[in-house]
DRENROBA-438738 format. One record per residue (C-alpha): x, y, z. Coordinates in steps of 0.5 Angstrom, whole numbers. Layout:
BEGIN
+-------+-------+-------+
!     X !     Y !     Z !
+-------+-------+-------+
!     X !     Y !     Z !
...
+-------+-------+-------+
! end
This chain:
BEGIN
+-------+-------+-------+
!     X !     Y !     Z !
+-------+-------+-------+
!  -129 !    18 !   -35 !
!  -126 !    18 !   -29 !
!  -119 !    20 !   -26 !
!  -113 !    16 !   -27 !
!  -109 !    14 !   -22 !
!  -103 !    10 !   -21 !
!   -97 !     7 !   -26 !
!   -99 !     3 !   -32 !
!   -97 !    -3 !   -34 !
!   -92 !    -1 !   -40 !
!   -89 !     4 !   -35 !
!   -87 !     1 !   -30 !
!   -83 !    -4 !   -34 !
!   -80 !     2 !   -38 !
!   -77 !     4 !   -31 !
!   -75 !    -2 !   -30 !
!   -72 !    -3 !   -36 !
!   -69 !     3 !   -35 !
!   -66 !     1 !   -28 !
!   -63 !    -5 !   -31 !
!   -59 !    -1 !   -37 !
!   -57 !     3 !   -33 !
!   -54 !    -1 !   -28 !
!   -50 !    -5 !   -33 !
!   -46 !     0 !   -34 !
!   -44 !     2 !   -27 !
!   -43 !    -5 !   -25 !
!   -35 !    -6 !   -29 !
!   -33 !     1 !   -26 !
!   -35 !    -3 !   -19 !
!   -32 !   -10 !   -20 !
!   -25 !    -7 !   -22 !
!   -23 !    -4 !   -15 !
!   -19 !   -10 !   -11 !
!   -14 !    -9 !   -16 !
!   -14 !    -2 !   -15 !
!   -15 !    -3 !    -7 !
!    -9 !    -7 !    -7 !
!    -4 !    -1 !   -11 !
!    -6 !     4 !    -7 !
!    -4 !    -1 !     0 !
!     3 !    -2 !    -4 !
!     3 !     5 !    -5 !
!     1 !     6 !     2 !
!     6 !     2 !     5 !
!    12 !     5 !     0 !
!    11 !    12 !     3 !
!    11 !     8 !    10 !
!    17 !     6 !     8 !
!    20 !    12 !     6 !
!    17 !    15 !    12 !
!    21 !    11 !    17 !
!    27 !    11 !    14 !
!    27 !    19 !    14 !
!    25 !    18 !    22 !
!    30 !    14 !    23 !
!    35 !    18 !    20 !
!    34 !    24 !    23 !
!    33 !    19 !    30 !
!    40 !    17 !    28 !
!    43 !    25 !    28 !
!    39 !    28 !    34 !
!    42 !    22 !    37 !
!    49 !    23 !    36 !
!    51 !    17 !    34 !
!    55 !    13 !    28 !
!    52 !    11 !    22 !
!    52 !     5 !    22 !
!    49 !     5 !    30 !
!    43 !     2 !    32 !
!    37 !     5 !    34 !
!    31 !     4 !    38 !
!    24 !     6 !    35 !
!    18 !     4 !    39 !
!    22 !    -1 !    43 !
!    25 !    -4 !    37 !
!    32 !    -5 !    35 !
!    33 !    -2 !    27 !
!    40 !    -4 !    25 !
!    43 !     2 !    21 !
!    48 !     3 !    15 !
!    49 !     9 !    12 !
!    44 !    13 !    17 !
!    38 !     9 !    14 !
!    37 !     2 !    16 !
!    38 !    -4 !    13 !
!    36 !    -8 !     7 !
!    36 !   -14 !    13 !
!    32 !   -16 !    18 !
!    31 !   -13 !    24 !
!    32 !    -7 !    20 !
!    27 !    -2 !    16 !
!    21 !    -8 !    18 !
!    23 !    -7 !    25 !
!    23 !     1 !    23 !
!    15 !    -1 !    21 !
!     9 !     0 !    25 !
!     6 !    -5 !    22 !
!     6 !   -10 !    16 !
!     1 !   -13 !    16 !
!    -3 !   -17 !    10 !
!     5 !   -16 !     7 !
!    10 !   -22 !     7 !
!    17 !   -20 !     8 !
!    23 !   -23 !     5 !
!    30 !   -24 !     2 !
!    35 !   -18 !     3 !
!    39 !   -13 !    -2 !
!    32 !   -11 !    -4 !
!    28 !   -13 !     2 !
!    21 !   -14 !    -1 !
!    14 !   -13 !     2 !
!    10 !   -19 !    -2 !
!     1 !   -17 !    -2 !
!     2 !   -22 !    -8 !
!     6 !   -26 !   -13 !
!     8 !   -18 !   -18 !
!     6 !   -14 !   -12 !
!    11 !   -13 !    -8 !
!    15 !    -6 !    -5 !
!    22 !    -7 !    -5 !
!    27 !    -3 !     0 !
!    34 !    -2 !    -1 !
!    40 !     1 !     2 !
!    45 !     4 !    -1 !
!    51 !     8 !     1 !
!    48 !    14 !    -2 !
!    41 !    13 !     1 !
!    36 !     8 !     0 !
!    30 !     6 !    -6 !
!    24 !     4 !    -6 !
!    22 !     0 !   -11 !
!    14 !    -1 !   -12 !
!    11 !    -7 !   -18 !
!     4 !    -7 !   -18 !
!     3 !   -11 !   -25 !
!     2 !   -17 !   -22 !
!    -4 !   -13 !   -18 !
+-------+-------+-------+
! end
């Protein structure tokens, strides 16, 4: 008899079949990951948000101004109230960088829409500020 060499017929479909199993079942770990990439861009954004206002603020202070003052962030003008900024445009959206993916709308909260029940709201308030994210709709 001689020497064998290579991979029978019968194993190389076990291999194969084996793949096969095991790829079912990683495959739904894999497919829910844009409704988790989307709470983190919301989460994301609440801490930029949140970031902004304390950045704000403390520009506020070391400027010496009122708390309802202006300021100026990266050539911007925030409108402030409280020493935070407001819950209207021209106030902590000019605060942000970027929001881009994000529609912003309304006032008293000023919501961050990624999608409908997707959104981070921001309020001012005269003890400070919320921010409020929902992600059930995510």
């Amino acid at each position: 008899m001689g020497k064998q060499q290579g991979f029978t017929l019968i194993e190389l479909v076990l291999v194969i079949v084996i793949l096969g199993i095991l790829a079912a079942t990683a495959l739904p770990r894999f497919v829910d990951l844009s409704t988790q990439a989307r709470i983190a861009s919301l989460n994301g954004l609440a801490g930029n948000i949140r970031s902004a206002a304390a950045i704000a603020k403390a520009t506020q202070l070391a400027q010496g101004l009122g708390a309802a003052a202006s300021i100026s962030m990266e050539t911007n003008n925030v409108t402030m109230a409280n020493r935070y900024p407001t819950d209207a445009a021209g106030g902590i959206d000019n605060a942000l960088t970027d929001t881009s993916g994000f529609s912003v709308s309304g006032s008293a909260p000023r919501l961050f829409t990624l999608q409908t029940n997707c959104t981070v709201g921001y309020t001012n308030a005269v003890a400070g500020y919320s921010v409020v994210v929902t992600s059930s709709g995510c």
